[in-house]
C-alpha positions as CSV (number, residue, x, y, z in Angstrom):
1,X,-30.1,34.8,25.3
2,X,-32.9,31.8,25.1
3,X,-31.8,28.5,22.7
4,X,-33.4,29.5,19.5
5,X,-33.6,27.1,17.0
6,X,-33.6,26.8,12.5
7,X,-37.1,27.5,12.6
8,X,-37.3,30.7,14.6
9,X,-37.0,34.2,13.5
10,X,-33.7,35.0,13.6
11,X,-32.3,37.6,16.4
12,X,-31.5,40.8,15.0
13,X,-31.6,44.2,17.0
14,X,-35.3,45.9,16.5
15,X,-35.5,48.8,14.8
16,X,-35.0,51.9,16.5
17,X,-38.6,53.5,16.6
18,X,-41.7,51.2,15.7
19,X,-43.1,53.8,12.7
20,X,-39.6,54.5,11.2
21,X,-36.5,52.7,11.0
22,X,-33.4,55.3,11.4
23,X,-30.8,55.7,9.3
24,X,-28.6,52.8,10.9
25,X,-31.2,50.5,10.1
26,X,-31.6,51.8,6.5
27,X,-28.1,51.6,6.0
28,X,-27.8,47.9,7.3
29,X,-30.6,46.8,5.7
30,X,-29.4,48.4,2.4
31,X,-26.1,46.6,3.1
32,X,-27.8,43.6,3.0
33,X,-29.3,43.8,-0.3
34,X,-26.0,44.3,-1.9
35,X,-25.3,41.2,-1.0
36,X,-28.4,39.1,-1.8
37,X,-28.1,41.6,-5.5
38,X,-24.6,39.9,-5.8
39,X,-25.4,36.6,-5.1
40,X,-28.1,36.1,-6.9
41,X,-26.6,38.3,-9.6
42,X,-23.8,35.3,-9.7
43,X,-25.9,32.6,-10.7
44,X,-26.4,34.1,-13.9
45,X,-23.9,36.1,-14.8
46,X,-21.8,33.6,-16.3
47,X,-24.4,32.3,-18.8
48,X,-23.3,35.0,-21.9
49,X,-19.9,34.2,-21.3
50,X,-20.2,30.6,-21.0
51,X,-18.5,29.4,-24.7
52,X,-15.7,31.9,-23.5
53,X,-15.4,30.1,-19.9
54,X,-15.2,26.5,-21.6
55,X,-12.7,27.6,-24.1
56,X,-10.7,29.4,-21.0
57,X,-10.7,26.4,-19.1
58,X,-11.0,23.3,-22.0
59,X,-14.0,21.7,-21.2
60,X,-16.9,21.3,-23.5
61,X,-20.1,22.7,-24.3
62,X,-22.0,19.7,-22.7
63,X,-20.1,20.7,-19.3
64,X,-20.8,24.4,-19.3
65,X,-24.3,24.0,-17.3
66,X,-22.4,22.7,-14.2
67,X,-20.6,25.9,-14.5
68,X,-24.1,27.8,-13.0
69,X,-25.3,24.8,-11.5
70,X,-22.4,24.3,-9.5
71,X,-22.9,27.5,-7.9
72,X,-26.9,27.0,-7.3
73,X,-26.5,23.6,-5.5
74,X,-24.3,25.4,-2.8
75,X,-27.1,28.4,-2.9
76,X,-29.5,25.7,-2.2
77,X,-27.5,23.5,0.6
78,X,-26.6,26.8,2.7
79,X,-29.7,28.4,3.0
80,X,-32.0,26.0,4.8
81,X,-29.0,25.9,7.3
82,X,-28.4,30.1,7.5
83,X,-31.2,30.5,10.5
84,X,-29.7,28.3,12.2
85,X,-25.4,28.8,12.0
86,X,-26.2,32.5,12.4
87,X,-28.0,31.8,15.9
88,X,-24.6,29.6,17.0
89,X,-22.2,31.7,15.3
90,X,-24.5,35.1,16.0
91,X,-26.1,36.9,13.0
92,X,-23.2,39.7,12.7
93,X,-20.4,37.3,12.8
94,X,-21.9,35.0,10.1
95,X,-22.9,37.6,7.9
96,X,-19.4,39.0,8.2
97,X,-17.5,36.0,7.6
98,X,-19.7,35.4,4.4
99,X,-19.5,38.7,2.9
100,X,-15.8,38.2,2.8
101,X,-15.6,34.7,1.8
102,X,-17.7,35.5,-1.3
103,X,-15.4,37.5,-2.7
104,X,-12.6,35.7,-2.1
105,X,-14.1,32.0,-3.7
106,X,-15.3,34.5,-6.6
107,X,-11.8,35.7,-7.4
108,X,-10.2,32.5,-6.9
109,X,-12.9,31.2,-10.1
110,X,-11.0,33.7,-12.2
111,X,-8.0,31.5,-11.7
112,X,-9.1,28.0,-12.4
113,X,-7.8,26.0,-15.4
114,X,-10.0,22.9,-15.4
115,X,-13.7,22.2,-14.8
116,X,-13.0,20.2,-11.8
117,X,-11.8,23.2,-10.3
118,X,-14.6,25.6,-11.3
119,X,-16.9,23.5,-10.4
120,X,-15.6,23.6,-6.4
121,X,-14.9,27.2,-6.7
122,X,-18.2,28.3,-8.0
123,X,-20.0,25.9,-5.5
124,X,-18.0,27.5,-2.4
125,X,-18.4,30.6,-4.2
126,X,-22.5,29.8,-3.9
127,X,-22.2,28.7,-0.5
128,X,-20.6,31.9,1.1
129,X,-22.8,33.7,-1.2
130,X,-26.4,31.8,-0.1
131,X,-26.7,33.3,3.1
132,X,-26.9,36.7,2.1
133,X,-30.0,36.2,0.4
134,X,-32.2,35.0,3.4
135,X,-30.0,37.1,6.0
136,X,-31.1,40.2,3.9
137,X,-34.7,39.3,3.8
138,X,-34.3,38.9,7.7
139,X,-33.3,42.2,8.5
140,X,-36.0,43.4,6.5
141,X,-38.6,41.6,8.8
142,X,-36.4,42.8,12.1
143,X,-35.2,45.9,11.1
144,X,-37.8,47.9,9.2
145,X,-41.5,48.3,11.1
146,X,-44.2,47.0,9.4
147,X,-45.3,50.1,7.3
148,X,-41.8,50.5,6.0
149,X,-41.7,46.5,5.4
150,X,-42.8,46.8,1.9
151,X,-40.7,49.0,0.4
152,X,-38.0,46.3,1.9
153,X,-39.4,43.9,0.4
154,X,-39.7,45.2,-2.9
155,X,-36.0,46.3,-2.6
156,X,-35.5,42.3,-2.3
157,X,-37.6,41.8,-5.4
158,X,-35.7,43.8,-7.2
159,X,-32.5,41.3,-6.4
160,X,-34.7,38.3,-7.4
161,X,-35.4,39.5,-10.3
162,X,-33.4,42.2,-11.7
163,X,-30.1,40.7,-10.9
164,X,-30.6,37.6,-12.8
165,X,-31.7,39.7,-15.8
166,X,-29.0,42.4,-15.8
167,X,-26.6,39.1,-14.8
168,X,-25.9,38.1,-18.3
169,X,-25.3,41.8,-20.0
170,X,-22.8,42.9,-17.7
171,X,-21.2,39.0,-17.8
172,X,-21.2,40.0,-21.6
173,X,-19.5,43.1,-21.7
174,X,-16.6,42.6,-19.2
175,X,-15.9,39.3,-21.1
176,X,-16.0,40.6,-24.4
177,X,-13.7,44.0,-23.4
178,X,-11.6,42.8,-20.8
179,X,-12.0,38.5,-20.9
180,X,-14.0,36.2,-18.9
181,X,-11.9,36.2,-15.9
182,X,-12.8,39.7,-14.6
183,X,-16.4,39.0,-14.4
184,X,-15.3,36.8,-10.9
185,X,-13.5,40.4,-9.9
186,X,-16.2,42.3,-9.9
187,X,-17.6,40.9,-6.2
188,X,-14.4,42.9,-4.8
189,X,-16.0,45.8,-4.2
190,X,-19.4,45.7,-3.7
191,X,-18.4,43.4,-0.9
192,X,-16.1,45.4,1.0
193,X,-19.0,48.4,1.0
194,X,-20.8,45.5,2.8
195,X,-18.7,44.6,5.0
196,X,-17.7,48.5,6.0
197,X,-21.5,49.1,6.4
198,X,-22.6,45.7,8.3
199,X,-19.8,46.0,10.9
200,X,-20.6,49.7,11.5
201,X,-23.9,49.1,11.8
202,X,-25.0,45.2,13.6
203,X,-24.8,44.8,16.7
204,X,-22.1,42.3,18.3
205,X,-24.2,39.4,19.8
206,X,-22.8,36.3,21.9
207,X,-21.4,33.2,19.6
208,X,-23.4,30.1,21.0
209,X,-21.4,27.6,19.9
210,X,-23.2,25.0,22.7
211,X,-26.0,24.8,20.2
212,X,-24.1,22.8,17.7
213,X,-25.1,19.9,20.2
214,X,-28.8,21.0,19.5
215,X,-28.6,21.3,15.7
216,X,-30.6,18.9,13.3
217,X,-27.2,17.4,12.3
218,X,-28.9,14.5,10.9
219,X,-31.4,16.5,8.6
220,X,-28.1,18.2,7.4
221,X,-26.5,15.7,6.2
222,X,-29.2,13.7,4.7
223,X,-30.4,17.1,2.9
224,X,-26.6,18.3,2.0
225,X,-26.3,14.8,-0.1
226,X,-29.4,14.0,-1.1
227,X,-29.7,17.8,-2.9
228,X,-26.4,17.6,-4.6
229,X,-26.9,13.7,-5.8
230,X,-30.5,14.8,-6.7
231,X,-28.7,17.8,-8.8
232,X,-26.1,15.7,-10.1
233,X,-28.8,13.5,-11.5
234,X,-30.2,16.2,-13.2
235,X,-27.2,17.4,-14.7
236,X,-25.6,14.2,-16.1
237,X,-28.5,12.5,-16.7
238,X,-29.1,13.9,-20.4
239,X,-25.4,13.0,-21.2
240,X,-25.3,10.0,-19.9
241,X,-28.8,8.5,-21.1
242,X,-30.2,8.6,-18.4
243,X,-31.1,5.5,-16.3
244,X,-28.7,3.5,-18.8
245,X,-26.2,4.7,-16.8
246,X,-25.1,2.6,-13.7
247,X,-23.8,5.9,-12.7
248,X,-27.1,7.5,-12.8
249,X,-28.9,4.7,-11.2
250,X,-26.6,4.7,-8.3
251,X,-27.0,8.5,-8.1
252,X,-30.6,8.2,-8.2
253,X,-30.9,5.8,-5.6
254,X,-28.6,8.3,-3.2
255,X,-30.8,10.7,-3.9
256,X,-34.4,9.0,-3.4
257,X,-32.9,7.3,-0.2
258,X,-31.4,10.7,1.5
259,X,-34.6,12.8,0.5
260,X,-36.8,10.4,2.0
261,X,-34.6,10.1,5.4
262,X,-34.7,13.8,5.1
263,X,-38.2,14.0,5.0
264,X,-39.0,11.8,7.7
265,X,-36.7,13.0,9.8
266,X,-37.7,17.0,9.3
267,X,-41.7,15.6,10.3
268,X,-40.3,13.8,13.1
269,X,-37.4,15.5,15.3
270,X,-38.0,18.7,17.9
271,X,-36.1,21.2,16.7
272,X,-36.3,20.3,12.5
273,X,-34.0,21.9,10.5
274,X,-36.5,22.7,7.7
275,X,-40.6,22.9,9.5
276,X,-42.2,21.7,6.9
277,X,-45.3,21.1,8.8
278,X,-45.9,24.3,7.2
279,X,-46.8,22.8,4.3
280,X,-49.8,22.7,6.1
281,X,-51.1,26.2,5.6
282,X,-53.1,26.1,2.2
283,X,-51.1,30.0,1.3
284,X,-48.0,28.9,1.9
285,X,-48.2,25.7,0.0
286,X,-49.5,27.7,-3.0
287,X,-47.1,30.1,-2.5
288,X,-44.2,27.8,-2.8
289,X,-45.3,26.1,-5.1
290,X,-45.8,29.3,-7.5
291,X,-42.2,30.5,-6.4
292,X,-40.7,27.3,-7.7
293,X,-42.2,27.5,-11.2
294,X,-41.1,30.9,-10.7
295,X,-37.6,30.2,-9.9
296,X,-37.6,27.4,-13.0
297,X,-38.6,29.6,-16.0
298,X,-36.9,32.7,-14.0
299,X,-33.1,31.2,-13.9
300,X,-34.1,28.7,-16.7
301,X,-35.3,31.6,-19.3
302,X,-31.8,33.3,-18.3
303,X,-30.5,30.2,-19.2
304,X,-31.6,29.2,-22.6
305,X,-31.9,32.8,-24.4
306,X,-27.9,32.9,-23.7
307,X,-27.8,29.5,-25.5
308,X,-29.8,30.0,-28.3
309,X,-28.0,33.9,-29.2
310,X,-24.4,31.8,-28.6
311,X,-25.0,28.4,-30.6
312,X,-27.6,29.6,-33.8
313,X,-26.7,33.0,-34.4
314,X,-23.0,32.8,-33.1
315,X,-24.0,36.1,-31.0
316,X,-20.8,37.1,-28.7
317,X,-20.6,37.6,-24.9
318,X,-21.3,41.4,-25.3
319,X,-24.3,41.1,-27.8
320,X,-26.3,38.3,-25.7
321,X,-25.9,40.8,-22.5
322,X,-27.1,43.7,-24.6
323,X,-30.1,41.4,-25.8
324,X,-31.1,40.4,-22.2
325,X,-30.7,44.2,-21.0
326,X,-33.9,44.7,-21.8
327,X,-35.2,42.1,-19.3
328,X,-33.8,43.8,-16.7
329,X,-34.0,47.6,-16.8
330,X,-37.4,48.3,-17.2
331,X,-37.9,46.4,-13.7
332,X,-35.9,49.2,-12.0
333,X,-38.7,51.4,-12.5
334,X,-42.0,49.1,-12.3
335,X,-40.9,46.9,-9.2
336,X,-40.8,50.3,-6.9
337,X,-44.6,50.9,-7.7
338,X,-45.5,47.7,-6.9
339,X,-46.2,48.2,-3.5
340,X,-48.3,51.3,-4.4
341,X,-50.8,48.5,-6.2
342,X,-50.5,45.9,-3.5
343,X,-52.5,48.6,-1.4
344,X,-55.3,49.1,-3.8
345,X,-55.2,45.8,-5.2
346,X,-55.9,42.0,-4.4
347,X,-52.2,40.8,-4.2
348,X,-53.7,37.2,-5.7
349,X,-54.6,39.2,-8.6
350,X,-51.3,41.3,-9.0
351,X,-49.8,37.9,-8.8
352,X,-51.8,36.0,-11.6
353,X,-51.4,38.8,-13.8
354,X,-47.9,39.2,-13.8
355,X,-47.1,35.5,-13.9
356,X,-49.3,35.7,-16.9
357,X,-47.7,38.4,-18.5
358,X,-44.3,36.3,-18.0
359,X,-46.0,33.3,-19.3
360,X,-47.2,35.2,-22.9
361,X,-43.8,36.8,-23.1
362,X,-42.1,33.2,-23.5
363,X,-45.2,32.0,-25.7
364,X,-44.1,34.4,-28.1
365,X,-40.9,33.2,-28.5
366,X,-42.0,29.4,-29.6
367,X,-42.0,30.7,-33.3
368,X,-37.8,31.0,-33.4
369,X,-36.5,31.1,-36.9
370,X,-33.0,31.3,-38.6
371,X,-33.9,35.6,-38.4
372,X,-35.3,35.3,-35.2
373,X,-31.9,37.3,-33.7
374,X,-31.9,40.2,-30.8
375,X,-33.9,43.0,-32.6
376,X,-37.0,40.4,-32.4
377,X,-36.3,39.8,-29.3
378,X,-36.4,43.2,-27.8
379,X,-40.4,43.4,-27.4
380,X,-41.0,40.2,-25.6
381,X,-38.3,40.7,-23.5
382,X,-39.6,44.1,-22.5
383,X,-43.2,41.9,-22.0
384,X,-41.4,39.8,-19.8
385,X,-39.8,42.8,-17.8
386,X,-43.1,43.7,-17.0
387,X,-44.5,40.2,-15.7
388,X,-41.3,39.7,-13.6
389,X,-42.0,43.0,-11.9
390,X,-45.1,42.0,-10.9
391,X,-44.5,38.3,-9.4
392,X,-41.8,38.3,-6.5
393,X,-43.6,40.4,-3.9
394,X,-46.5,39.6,-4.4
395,X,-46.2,35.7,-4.3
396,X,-44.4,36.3,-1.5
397,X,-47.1,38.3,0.7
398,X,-49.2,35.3,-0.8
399,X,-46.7,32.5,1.0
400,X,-46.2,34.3,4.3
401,X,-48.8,36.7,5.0
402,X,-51.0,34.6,7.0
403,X,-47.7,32.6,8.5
404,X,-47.3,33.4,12.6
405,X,-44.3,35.5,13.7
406,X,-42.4,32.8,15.1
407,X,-42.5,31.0,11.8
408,X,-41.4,33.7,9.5
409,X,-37.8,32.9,9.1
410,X,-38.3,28.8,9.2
411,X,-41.0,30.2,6.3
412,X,-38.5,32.7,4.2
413,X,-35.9,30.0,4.2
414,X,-37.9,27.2,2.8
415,X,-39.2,29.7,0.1
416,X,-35.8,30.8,-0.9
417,X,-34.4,27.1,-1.1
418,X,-37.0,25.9,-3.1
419,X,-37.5,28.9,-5.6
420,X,-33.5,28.3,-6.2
421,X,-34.3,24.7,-6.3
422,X,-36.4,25.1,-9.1
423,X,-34.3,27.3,-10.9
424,X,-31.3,24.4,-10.5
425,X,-34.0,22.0,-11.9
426,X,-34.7,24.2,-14.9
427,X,-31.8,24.9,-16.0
428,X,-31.1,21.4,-16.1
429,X,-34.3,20.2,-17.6
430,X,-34.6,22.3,-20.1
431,X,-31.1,21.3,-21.3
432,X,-32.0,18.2,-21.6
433,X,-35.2,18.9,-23.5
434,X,-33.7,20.8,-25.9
435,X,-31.5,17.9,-26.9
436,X,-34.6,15.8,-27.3
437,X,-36.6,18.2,-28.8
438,X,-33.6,18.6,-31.3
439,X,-32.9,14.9,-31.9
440,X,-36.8,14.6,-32.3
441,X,-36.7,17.3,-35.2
442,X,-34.1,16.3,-36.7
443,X,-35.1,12.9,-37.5
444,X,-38.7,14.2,-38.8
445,X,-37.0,16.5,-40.7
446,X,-34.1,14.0,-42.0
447,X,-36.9,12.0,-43.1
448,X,-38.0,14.6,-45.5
449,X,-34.5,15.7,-46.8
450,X,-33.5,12.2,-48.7
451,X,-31.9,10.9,-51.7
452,X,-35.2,9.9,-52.9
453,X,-36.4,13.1,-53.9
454,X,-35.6,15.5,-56.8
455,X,-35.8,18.4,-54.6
456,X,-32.6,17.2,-52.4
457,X,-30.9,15.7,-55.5
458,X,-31.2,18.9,-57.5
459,X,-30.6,21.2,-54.3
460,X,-27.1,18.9,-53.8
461,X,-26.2,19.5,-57.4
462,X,-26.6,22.7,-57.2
463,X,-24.8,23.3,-54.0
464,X,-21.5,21.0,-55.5
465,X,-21.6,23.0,-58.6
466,X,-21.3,26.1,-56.6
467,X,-18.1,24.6,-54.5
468,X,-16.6,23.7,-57.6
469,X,-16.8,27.2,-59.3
470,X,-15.2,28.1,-55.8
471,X,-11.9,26.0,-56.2
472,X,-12.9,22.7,-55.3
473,X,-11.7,20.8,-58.5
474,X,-12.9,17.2,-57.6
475,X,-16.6,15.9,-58.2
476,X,-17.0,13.9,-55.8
477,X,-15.4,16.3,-52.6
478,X,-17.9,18.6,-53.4
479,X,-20.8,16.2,-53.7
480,X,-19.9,15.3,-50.1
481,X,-19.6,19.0,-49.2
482,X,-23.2,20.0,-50.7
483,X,-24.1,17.1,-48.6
484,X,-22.5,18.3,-45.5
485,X,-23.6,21.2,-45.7
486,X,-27.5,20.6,-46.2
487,X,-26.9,18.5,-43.1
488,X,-26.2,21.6,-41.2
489,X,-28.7,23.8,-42.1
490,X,-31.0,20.5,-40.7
491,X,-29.4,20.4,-37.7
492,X,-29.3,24.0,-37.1
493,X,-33.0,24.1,-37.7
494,X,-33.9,21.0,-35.6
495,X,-31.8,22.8,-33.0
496,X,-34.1,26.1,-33.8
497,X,-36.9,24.1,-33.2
498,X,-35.5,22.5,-29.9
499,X,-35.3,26.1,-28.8
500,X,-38.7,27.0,-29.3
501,X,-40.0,23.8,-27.7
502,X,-38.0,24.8,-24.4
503,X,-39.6,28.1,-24.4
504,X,-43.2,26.9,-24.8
505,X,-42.6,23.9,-21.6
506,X,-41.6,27.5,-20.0
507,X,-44.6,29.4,-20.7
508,X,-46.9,25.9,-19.5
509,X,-45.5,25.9,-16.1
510,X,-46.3,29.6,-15.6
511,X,-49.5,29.2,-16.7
512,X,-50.5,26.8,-14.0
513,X,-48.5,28.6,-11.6
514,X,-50.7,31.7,-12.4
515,X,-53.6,29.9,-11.8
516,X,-52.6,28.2,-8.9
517,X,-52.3,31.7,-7.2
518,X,-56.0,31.7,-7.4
519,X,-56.6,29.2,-5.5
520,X,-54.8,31.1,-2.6
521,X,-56.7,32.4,0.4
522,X,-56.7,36.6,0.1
523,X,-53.9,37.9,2.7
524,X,-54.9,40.6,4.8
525,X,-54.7,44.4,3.7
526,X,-50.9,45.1,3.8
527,X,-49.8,41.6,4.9
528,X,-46.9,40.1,3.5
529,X,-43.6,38.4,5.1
530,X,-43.1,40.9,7.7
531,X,-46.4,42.2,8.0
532,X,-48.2,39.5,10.8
């Protein structure tokens, strides 16, 4: 076997006939989207259950983002590097290895007792579970012939999209019937039906461990910590003020200095980890580019709807997953037709109209109330459904459908790293918007609820009459309870506000994502990431 680096298309045994693949290939290929399904379906599957989690292992609410973040950054770090360790290591033996590790890191989440602990679970947890996603788009490009290739691909849309969306409910329900810990369990056996199916049905290939002298070890490491401090940055920042911090400065500076090497050295080596000279390709810079606006209001959206259920209407684990239900099921149904339109339809257009339809879906959720609660949710969330459908393969026969053969895997990595990028980056920055957007209205509002006006002086008096018909006999205590308690319903509705605000930055970035679709050049008739 030839020295194949990162960037080539990984070697996996053809399928058997060039019209149809066989049932072998079905079965492994099938395989591998049960992995890439519970990987991604991991990200977000803690996000209902998150208060529970915190509680479970005493850390605060400010600390529970790290708890899905944690898990992203060691999505993001493996999968640029999954082309390549799969090559040294050969694709059935990684794969393997993975599929049982995954498991194993997930269980072992289920026993922490600190964040500190969580936190390196959950990232090893993401690490073993990162490769699957771009080893299961692989085998769709190597295993399936090209007429088959888009039902594959849809199949992998379905992951991207659906398991993120169903994440949350079925986080929700085993936490709230049988406690947070068994969500981790539930990895167990999926994985081993992997693992049966993926040995029976790879090929055993030759380790060639002599390319570990070959690899882009400096890109590795300048990527592994420039990522993480870059993350780190954009978890603590909101906490910690920002650059007020020394900590954050000195984070910031790790970052800027290893991204840069990074970047230099990826334009300048032989064999580059990450060939971003493809960047060069108008399609697949659009492409990208859409898939990381994508990935932002995809994982972010997941992100703050849990949030919003769990801190203003005091929703439990089970009732945010039932609310969020209705994101995912409907895209069982629509995603398998979607290949049916890509035929008859410009794929640019299929693309701008369901990132539009996503966009809208969150623009009518930037007029949250103290009722807004899960019944008004139910029809934008069933808009949404529809707009996710139509997004993932599309954008992606956008991004790789006029990239050459040799380039597709170098191509599907960078696409997966950076759509997960972006949803590491949302969740993060929309965190911290909403505690700017709430401090912001609270303080316009707190200007309006003062001592100074009759309204608020008769509203108080009220209010401390009321506590004092309800047993509290001194004056004064329930002055200063009338006057706590009109400072919560400000900061719940500041926080109410905050919400909305976070979903309306979500619906912006979609809507120049849709248009930026436009601007693609129209891919070939069936062309996509396999199709060259």
């Amino acid at each position: 076997m030839s020295t194949v680096t990162a960037n080539e298309p990984v070697a996996v045994p053809a399928a058997a006939s060039p019209e149809r693949a066989g049932t072998k290939e079905w079965i492994a290929v099938l395989a591998g989207m049960i992995g890439a399904f519970m990987a991604i379906l991991n990200i977000q599957i803690t996000n209902a259950s998150l208060l529970n989690i915190e509680g479970g292992i005493g850390t605060g609410v400010d600390n529970g983002a790290w708890i899905s973040t944690s898990y992203l950054i060691g999505e993001i770090v493996v999968i640029p590097l999954t082309a390549y360790f799969s090559q040294v290591f050969s694709f059935r033996n990684y794969i393997l290895a993975n599929a049982i590790l995954f498991p194993i890191f997930s269980i072992a989440c289920a026993f922490t007792h600190d964040l500190g602990s969580m936190i390196a679970m959950r990232g090893l947890q993401g690490f073993a579970g990162g490769i699957l996603i771009p080893m299961a788009f692989t085998m769709v490009l190597t295993k399936l012939p090209k007429p088959q290739q888009p039902v594959g691909l849809a199949i992998f849309a379905l992951s991207v999209t659906f398991a993120p969306a169903i994440g949350p409910t079925i986080g929700g329900y085993l936490t709230e019937n049988y406690g947070w810990q068994t969500i981790f369990f539930i990895n167990a056996g999926p994985s081993a039906i992997m693992v049966v199916a993926l040995a029976a049905t790879l090929e055993k290939q030759p380790m060639q461990l002599r390319l570990l002298k070959e690899g882009d070890w400096a890109g590795i490491i300048t990527m592994a910590i420039g990522l993480s401090a870059f993350q780190t940055v954009l978890e603590e920042g909101n906490k910690d003020d920002w650059f007020a911090s020394p900590f954050i400065m000195r984070l910031s500076v790790i970052a800027f200095v290893f991204l840069s090497a990074f970047i230099i050295i990826e334009l300048t080596v032989s064999k580059p980890l990450v060939k971003l000279s493809l960047f060069r390709q108008r399609n697949f810079s659009i492409g990208v580019l859409a898939n990381v606006l994508v990935g932002f209001a995809l994982f972010g959206s997941v992100y703050i709807l849990p949030q919003y259920l769990g801190q203003v209407q005091r929703y439990n684990a089970e009732q945010i997953g039932n609310v969020l239900a209705w994101t995912g099921l409907p895209q069982l149904i629509l995603i398998p037709a979607i290949p049916m339109l890509m035929k008859r339809f410009d794929v640019r257009y299929i693309a701008f109209l369901g990132i539009a339809i996503f966009s809208i879906s969150c623009f009518m959720n930037v007029t949250l109330s103290a009722d807004t609660a899960g019944d008004q949710f139910w029809i934008p969330n069933i808009v949404r459904a529809i707009g996710q459908a139509m997004v993932i393969t599309p954008i992606t026969a956008i991004t790789t459908g006029l990239i050459a053969p040799k380039d597709a895997a170098a191509a599907s990595g960078l696409t997966n790293m950076l759509r997960n990028l972006g949803g590491a980056v949302g969740t993060a920055t929309l965190s911290t918007v909403l505690t700017k957007r709430e401090q912001f209205h609270s303080n316009i509002i707190g200007q309006s609820v003062t001592l100074a006006r009759d309204e608020v002086r008769t509203r108080i008096e009220r209010m401390a009459g009321y506590f004092q018909s309800h047993g509290v006999s001194d004056p004064t205590l329930a002055t200063q309870k009338a006057v706590l308690a009109i400072a919560s319903v400000v900061k719940r509705q500041a926080l109410i506000m905050g919400f909305s605000d976070t979903f309306a930055v979500i619906g912006v970035l979609l809507a120049i994502a849709a248009v930026s679709v436009l601007f693609a050049q129209r891919p070939k008739a069936g062309a996509g990431a396999g199709a060259h």
